[in-house]
C-alpha positions as CSV (number, residue, x, y, z in Angstrom):
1,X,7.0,12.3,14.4
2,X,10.1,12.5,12.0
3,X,8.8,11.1,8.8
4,X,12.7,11.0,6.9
5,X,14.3,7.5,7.1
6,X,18.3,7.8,6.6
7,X,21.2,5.5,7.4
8,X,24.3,7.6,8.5
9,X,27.4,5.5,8.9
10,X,29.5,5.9,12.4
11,X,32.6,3.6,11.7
12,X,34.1,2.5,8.7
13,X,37.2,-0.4,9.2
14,X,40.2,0.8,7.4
15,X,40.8,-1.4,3.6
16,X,37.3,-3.4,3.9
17,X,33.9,-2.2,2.7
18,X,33.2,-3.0,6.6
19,X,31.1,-0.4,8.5
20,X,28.6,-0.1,11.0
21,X,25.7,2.9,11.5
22,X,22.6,3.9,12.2
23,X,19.0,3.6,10.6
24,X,17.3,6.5,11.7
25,X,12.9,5.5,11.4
26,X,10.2,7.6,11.9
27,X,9.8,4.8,15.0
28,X,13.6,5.0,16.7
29,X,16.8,4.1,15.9
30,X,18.2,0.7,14.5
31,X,22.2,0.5,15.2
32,X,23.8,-1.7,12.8
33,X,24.6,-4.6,12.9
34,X,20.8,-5.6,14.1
35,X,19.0,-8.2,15.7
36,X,16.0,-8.2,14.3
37,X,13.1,-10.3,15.6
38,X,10.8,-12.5,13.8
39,X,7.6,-11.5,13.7
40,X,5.9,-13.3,10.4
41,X,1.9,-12.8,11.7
42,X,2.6,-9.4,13.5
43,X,3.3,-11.0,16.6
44,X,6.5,-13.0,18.3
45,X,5.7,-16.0,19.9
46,X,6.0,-16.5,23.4
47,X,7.2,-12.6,24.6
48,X,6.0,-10.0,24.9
49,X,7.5,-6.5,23.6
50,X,8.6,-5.8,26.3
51,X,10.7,-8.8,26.2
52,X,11.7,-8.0,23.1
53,X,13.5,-5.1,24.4
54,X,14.7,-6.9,27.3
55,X,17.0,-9.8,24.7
56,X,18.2,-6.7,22.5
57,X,15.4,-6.9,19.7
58,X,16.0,-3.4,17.7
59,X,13.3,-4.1,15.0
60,X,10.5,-7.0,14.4
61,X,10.1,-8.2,10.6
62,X,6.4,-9.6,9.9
63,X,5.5,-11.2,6.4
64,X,3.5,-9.7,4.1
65,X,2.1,-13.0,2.3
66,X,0.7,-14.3,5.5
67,X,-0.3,-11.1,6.8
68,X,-2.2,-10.6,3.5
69,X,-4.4,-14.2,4.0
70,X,-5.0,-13.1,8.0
71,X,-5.9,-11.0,9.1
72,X,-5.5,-9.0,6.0
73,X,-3.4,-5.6,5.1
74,X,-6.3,-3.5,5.3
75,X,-7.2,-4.8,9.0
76,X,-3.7,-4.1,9.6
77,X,-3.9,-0.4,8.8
78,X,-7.0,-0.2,10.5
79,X,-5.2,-1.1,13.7
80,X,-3.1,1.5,13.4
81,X,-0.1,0.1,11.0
82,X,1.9,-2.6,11.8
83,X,3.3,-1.3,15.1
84,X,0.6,-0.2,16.9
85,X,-1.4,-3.6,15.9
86,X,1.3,-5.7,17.5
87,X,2.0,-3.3,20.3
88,X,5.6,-2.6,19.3
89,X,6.8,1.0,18.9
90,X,9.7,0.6,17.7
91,X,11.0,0.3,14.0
92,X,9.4,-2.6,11.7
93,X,10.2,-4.2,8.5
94,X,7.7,-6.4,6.0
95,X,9.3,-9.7,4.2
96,X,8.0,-9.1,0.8
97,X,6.3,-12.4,0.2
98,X,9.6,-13.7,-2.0
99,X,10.6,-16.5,0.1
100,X,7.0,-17.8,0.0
101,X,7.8,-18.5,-3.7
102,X,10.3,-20.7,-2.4
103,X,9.0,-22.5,0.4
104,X,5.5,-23.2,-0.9
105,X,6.9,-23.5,-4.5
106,X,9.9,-25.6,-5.4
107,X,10.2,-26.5,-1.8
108,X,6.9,-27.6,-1.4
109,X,6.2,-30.9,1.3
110,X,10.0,-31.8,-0.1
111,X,12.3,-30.9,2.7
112,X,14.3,-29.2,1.1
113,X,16.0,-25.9,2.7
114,X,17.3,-22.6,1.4
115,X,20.7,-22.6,3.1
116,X,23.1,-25.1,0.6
117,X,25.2,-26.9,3.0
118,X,22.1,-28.3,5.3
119,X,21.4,-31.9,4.9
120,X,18.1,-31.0,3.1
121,X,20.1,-29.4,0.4
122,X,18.9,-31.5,-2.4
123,X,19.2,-30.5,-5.8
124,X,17.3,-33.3,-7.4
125,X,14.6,-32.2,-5.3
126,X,14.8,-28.5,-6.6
127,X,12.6,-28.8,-9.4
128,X,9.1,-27.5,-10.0
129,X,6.0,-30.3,-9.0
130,X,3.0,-30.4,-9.4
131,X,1.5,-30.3,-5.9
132,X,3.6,-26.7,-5.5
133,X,1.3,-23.7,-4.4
134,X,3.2,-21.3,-6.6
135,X,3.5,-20.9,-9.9
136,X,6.1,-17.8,-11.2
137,X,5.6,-15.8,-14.3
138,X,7.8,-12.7,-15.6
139,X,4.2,-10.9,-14.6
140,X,4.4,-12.1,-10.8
141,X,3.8,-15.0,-8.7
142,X,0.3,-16.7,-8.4
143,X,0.1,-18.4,-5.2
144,X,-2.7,-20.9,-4.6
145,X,-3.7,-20.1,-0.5
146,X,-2.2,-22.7,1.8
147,X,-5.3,-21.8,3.8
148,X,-8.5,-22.3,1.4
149,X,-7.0,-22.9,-2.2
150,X,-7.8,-19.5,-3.3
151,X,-5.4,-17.9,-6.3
152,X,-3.9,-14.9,-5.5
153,X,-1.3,-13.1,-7.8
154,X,1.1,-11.2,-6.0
155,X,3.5,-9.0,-8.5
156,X,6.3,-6.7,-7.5
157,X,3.3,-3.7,-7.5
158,X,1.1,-5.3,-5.7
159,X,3.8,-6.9,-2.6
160,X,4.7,-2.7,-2.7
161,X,0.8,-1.8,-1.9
162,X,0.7,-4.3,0.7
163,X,3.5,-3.4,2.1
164,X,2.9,0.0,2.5
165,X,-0.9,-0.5,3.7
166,X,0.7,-2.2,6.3
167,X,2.8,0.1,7.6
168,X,6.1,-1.4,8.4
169,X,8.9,1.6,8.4
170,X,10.9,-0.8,5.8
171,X,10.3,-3.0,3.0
172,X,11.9,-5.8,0.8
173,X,11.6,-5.8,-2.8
174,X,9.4,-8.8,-4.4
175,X,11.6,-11.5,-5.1
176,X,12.2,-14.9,-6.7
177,X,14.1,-17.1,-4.4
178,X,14.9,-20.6,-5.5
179,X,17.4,-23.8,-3.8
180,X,20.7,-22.5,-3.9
181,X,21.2,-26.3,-5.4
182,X,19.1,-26.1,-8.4
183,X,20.3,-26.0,-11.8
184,X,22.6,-23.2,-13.0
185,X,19.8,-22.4,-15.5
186,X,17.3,-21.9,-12.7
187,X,19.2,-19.9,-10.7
188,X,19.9,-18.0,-13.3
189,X,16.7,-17.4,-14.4
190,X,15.7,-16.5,-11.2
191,X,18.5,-13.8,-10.8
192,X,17.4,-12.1,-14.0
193,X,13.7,-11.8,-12.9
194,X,14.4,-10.6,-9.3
195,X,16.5,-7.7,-11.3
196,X,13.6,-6.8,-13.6
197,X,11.0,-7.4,-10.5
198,X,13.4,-4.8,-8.3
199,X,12.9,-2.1,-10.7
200,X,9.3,-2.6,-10.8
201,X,9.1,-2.5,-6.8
202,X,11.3,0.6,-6.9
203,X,9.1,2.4,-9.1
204,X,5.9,1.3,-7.0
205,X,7.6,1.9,-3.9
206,X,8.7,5.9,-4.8
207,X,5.2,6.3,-6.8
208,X,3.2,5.4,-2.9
209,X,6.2,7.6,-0.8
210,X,5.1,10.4,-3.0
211,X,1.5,9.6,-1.9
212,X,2.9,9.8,1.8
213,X,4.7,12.8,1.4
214,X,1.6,14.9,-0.2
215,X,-1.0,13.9,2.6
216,X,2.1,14.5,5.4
217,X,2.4,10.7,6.2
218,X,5.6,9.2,7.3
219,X,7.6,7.4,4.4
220,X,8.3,4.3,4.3
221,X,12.2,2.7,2.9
C-alpha cells in the first residue's frame, strides 16, 4: 500500500483560483470536486458500501467526538482503522470534534443552526447558557458527555491523537465554531482561537506522521 497522500491538480479555469484534481490516499483516489458521505458513527445509515459506490460516494467522513464516547478510538484501531471497521476500503476523513462545540454548546436544545440565512438563525439565541455541554477555554474544549455526564477535555492535541488512532486517511483541525449570527466579538474571538488551535493540531498532527513514517505505517493528511 502507497503510504504518500498528495493532491495533483488536473484543470485549472483560466483568471479564477478555480481548479479541480485528485487526492491521491493510501486507500484510492478522491477526484475533486467530492461527494463525500456522512458517516458520523463509522457507519451510513440505511446502505450499504456497496451502495455507497453505487450513488457516487468517493470518501465517508465519520466524527471523532462521537466515535470517541462509542465505541471508542482504541476499539476502532483494533478493528482495523476506520475503514476496515465499517467495511469501506476506500478513502476516509474524521470531523475533528469542532462542530460539537457548536451544537452541544451555544446551540444547545435552542434551535438554532449553523448556516445564517435558515429560519433558526437567531442571534439572540447565540449566547452561552447554562444547560450547554461545552464549555471552551484557550486550553481546549471540555465537553460534559451527552451520553452519561462525564467531562472530557478534548484540545487540539488530543482531537490529533484520536484522530490518528482512528485511522481515517484525513483529518480536520480542532476547531471553534460558533452561529454565524453571534456578536462580532464572538466570532471574532472564535477566529483567533481556531488560528492558535490550527497550529497546535499541525504540530500534533506532523509530530504522530513522523511516528507513522518510522514504524512504516501509512500517513495520515
Amino acid at each position: 500500500m502507497d503510504t504518500a497522500l498528495t493532491f495533483n491538480i488536473t484543470h485549472r479555469l483560466p483568471s479564477t483560483l478555480a481548479r479541480v484534481g485528485v487526492i491521491h490516499t493510501p486507500h484510492g483516489e478522491i477526484r475533486t470536486p467530492a461527494f463525500i458521505v456522512g458517516g458520523t458513527k463509522a457507519t451510513v445509515k440505511a446502505i450499504t458500501p456497496e451502495q455507497i459506490r453505487n450513488y457516487g460516494g468517493q470518501a465517508v467522513l465519520a466524527n471523532t467526538y462521537h466515535l470517541m464516547l462509542r465505541p471508542g478510538a482504541d476499539i476502532v484501531r483494533a478493528g482495523g482503522g476506520l475503514g476496515a471497521f465499517m467495511n469501506w476500503s476506500g478513502p476516509t476523513f474524521t470531523d475533528s470534534g469542532g462542530f460539537q462545540v457548536f451544537s452541544l454548546g451555544i446551540a444547545y436544545k435552542k434551535g438554532i443552526d449553523a448556516v445564517a440565512h435558515t429560519q433558526k438563525g437567531n442571534a439572540k439565541l447565540a449566547v452561552a447558557s447554562h444547560n450547554q455541554l461545552v464549555r471552551v477555554t484557550d486550553e481546549g474544549a471540555e465537553f460534559r458527555s451527552h451520553i452519561d455526564g462525564a467531562k472530557l477535555l478534548m484540545t487540539p492535541e488530543s482531537s490529533m491523537e484520536l484522530q490518528h488512532t482512528i485511522g481515517a486517511d484525513i483529518h480536520m483541525a480542532f476547531d471553534e465554531l460558533t452561529a454565524p449570527l453571534a456578536s462580532h466579538e464572538t466570532i471574532a474571538a472564535a477566529m483567533n482561537r481556531t488560528h492558535i488551535w490550527a497550529e497546535r493540531c499541525l504540530k500534533r498532527h506532523s509530530d504522530l506522521n513522523a511516528e507513522h513514517t518510522e514504524r512504516g505505517e501509512s500517513l495520515q493528511a
